[in-house]
C-alpha positions in Angstrom: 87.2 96.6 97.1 91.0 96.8 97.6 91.2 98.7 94.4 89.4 101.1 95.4 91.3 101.5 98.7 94.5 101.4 96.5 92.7 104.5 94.5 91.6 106.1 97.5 94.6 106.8 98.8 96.5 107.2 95.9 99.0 104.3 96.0 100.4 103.6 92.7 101.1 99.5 92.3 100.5 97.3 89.9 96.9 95.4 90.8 97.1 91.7 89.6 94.2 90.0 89.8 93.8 85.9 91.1 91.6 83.6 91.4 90.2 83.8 95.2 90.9 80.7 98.0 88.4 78.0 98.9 88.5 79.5 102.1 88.3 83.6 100.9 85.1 84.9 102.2 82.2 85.6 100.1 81.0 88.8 101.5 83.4 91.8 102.2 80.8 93.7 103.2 79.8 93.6 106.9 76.3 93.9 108.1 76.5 96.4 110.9 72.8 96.3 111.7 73.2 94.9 114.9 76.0 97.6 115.9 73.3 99.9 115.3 70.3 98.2 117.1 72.4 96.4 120.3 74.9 99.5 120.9 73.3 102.3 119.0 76.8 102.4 116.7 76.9 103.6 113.6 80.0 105.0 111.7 81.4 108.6 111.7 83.7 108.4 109.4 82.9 107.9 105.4 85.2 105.4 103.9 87.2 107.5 101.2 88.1 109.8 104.6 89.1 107.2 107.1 91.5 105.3 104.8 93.8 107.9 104.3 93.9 108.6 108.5 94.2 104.7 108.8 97.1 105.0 106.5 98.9 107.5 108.3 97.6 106.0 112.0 99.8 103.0 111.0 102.5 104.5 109.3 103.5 106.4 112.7 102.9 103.2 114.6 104.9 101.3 113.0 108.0 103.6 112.1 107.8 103.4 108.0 106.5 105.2 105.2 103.6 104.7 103.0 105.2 102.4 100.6 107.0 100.1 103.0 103.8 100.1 104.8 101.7 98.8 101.9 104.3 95.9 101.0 104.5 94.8 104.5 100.9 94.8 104.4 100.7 92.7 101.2 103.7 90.4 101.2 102.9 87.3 102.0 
């Protein structure tokens, strides 16, 4: 999935992959059923269109450009 966020909004890094964590999660994909049936929720915004607006969201936020934004997000 973060390869395709990566692609979505057209940063250009190097993707190495690793083996995951014993305590990585299993499923990245949330079940929002009960957002829908509890709150009547469901999402406005597709995916490939919110990631770019997230990206630019927390740019402003936090003072930096896209790159430093993307290695502060990923340096660990």
């Amino acid at each position: 999935m973060l390869c395709e966020w990566l692609q979505l909004i057209n940063l250009d890094v190097e993707i190495k992959m690793v083996e995951n964590t014993l305590d990585d999660p299993r499923q990245r994909k949330p079940d929002i059923t009960k957002a829908k049936e509890l709150l009547g929720w469901e999402p406005k915004v597709k995916l490939k269109d919110g990631l770019p607006l997230m990206e630019e969201n927390f740019c402003l936020r936090l003072g930096v450009d896209k790159m430093d934004l993307w290695i502060k997000l990923f340096k660990r």
